[in-house]
N, C-alpha and C positions, 0 to 999 in steps of 0.2 A: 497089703504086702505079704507075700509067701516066705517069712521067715526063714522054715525051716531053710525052704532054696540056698540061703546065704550063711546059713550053716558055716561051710567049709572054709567061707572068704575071710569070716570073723575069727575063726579058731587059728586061723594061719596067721594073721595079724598080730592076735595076742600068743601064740606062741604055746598054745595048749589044744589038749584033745578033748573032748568031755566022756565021761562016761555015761553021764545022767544027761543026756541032749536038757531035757525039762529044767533043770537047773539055768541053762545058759538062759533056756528063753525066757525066765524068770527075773534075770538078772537086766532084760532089757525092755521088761513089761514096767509102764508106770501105771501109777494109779486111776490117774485122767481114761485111759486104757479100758480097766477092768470096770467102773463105772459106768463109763461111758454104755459098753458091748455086755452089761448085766449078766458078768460068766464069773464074778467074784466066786461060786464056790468051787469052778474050775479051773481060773487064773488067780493067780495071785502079786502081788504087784512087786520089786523089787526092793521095798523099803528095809524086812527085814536084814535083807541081805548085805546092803548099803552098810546096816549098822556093824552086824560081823564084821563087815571088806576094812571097814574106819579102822577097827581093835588091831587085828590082823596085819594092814599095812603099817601102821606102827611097830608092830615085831620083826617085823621083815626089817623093815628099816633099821631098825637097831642092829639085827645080824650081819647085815650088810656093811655098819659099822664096824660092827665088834669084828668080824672078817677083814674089813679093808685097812683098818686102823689102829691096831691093835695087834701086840705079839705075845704068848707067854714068855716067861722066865721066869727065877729060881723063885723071886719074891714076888709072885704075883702074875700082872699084864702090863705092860709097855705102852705108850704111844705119847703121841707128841701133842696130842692136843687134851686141854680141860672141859670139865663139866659143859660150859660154857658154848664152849663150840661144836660139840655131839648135839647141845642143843638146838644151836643154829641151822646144824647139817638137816637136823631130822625134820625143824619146822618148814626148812627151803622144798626137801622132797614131797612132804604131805601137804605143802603150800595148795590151796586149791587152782593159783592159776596154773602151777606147774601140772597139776592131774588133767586140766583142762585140755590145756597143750597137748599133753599124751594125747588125747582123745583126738582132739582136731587132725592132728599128723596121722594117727590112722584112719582116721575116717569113721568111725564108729558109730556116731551117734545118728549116721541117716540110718541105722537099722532099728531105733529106738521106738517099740508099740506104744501109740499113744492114742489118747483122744482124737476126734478130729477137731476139736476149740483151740489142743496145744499145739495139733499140725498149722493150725491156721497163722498162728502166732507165731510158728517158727522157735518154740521152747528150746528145742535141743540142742541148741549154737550157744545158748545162755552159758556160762563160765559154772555155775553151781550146779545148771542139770547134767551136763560133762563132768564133774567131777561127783555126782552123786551116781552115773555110770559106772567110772572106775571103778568107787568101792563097792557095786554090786558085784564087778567081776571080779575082783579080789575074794569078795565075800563065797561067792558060786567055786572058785576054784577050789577053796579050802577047803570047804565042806565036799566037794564030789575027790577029791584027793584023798580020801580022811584024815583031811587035819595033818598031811603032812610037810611041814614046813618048808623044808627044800624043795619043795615044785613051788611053794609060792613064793620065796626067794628068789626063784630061777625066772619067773613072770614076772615080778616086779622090778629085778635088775633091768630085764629085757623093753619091756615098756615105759618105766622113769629114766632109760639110758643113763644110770649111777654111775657109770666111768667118768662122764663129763667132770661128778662131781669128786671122785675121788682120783683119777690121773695126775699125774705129774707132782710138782710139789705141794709139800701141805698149804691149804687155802682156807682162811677163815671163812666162811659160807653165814655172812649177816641173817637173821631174820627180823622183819620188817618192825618191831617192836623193837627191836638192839639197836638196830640201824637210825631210828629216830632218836633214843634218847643217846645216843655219843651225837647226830645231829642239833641236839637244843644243848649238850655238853660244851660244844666246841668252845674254844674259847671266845673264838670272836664275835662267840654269837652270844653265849653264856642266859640261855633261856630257863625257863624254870621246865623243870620235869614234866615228862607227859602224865596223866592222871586220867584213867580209861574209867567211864563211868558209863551207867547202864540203860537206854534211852526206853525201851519196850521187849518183851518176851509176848510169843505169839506159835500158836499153830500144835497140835495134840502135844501128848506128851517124851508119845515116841518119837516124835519129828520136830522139837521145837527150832525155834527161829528164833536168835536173838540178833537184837541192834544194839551197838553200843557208841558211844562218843571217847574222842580223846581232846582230852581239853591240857591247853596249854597257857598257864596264867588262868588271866581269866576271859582268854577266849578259846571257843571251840570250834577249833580246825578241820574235821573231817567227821564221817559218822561211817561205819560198818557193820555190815549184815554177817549171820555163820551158824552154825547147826551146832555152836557151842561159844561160851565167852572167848575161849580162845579164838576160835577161826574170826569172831565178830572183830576182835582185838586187832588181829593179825590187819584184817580188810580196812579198819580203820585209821592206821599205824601207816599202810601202804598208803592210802588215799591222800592222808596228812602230808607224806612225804614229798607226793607228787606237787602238794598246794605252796608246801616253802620252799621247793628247789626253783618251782615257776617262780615266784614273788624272790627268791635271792638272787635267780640268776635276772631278772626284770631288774631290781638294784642296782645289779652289779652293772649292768647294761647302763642306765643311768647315770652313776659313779662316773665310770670312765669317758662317755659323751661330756660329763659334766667340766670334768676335771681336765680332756682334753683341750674345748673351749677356753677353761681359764688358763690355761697354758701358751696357747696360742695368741690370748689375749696380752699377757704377761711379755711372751715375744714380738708382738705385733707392737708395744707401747714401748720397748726397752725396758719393762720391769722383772724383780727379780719373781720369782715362782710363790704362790699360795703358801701361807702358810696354814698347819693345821695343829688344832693342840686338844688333847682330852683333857677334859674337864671334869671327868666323872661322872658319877653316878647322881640323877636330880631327884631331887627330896620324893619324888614317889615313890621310889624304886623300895621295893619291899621282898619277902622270899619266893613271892609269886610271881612277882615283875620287876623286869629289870630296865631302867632308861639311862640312856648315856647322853653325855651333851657334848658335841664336838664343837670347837670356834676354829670358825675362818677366817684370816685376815691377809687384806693383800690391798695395795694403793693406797695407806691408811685406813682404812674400812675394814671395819669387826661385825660378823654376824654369826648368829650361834643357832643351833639346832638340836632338838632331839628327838630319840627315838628307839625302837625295843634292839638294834645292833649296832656297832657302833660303825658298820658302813652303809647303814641305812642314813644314820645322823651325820656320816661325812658327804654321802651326795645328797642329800637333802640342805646343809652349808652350803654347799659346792655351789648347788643349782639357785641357792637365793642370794650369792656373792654376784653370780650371775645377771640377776635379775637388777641386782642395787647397782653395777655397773652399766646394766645397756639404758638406765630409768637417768642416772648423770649425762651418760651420753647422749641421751635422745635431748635430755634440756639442754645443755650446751648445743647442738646442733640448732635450736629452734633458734637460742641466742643470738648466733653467729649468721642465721638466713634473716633476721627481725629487720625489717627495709628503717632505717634513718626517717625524723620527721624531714619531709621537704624545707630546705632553704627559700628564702621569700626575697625576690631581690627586688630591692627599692629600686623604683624609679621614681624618677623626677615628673612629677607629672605640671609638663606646662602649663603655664594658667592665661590664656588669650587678656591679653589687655583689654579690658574694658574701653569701648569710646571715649572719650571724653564728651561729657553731658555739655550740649551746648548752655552753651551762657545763661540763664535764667531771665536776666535783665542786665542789659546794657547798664555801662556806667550813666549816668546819669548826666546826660550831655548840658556841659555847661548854657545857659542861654544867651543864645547868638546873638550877636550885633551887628544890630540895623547898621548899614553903610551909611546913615548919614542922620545916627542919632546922636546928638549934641550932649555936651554933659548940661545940664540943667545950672544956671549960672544964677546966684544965688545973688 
């Protein structure tokens, strides 16, 4: 790749001129790079630079607040928003997916010197090596500016498009760790607090890598990588967030399939609608975890359920009211097909009259008298 060539294309992009050309190409040389092309004591890789661009876009960022949101007067400075949400603002912009973005939108990161193992791979589309771009160019601006802040204000307005986030009216700007704990807060969910805990550190010292976990109760929902606890926090927090919005809207999906059925069931039989009642919290339930028990009853029939929210514990009712209704119907139904034992009809079965047995022996024939046997005259 003939860098230099593309010079002009990248500087128009981001919005700057270099004084120092060598700075920029520095800013998009990785280490895989200088390794690789054994020119380490002529190139140098963009990591230190990375780490300035980090310190850097954070001041920026702040000015940008303290500009857009904020006014003097007699006592002080003005604005409509607390600690709180200055801090949301500035996590959302230095967000890594957001630097990422930057990058992808302009295209940047196919000018990236690298190895050929990490061209192989296709590194440069990665979300972490885009955002470890960014802050080389942030890093390269400041220093060939000398350090002076309003050109890197002026670049970073321009590249993180900050109006999106400050136009119109004031908007609280969540970041992904706020955003989960009012999610485990809510009431109807009423979860125990997230609890960010620290799974491995790894990779020099200039460049560590940490992973971290966020556990909630006593399960652990999501795990996140970052070039610091916070960033690892952040990716965690995000990840988590993605894993119970799926699983509650998955609930919520069930709930209402469930609840519709017995609804339809309730109309279909002329009965009146499910009833549901809380039951409270079951003897597990401790500061860590929280379990609800909802009862369902409807047709005379009570069944009860629990579970860590308590509309997980209503369509989880719901769906076994369900079950215990189609498990009656289905035996009733066998009842009502069950064939009768066959009736047996008598008949009469004739019984042919036996012969009558000829005579054995004649009567015993008197003996006959001789025609001209005389009585014997005495």
């Amino acid at each position: 790749m003939n860098f230099n060539k593309n010079i002009p294309e990248i500087e128009k992009k981001i919005g700057y001129t270099f004084k120092d050309k060598s700075l920029l190409r520095q800013a998009f040389t990785r280490s895989s790079y200088c390794n690789e092309h054994k020119v380490r004591e002529k190139y140098i890789s963009n990591e230190v630079l990375e780490f300035f661009g980090d310190s850097v876009l954070s001041t920026a960022i702040v000015s940008l607040m303290t500009k857009e949101k904020t006014r003097r007067y007699e006592h002080g400075i003005y604005t409509e928003l607390d600690e709180g949400d200055f801090s949301n603002i500035r996590s959302k912009l230095s967000d890594k997916r957001n630097l990422s973005l930057s990058m992808q939108r302009l295209g940047l990161q196919r000018h990236l010197l690298m190895g050929e193992g990490d061209s192989k791979l296709g590194v440069e589309n990665e979300p972490s090596v885009m955002e470890d771009l960014f802050e080389s160019i942030i890093g390269a601006i400041y220093i060939d500016c000398g350090m002076d802040m309003s050109r890197v204000i002026k670049v970073v307005s321009g590249m993180l498009d900050v109006s999106v986030y400050f136009s119109g009216r004031t908007e609280v700007i969540q970041s992904y760790k706020n955003a989960l704990q009012e999610w485990c807060a809510d009431k109807k969910r009423r979860l125990p607090a997230p609890i960010y805990i620290t799974v491995s550190e790894s990779g020099p010292d200039h460049k560590r890598i940490f992973e971290r976990a966020v556990k909630i109760g006593e399960r652990i929902v999501a795990v996140g990588t970052g070039k610091n606890q916070k960033a690892a926090d952040s990716a965690a927090a995000e990840a988590a967030l993605d894993i119970l919005k799926s699983e509650d809207k998955t609930t919520c999906e069930a709930r209402i399939e469930a609840l519709g059925e017995l609804r339809a069931y309730a109309a279909k039989n002329k009965q009146p609608s499910p009833e549901f009642r809380d039951l409270g919290e079951s003897a597990r339930s401790n500061a860590n975890l929280r379990e609800y028990i909802i009862e369902c009853r409807f047709m005379g029939k009570s069944v009860t359920a629990t579970a860590q929210s308590k509309q997980q514990a209503r369509a989880i009712a719901a769906s076994e009211m369900l079950a215990e209704l189609k498990k009656a119907d289905a035996a009733k139904a066998r009842t009502a097909i069950k064939p009768s034992a066959p009736t047996r009809t008598k008949r009469k079965l004739s019984v042919a009259k036996k012969p009558s047995s000829a005579k054995k022996s004649e009567k015993a024939a008197s003996p006959k008298k001789t025609p001209h046997q005389h009585k014997k005259h005495l």
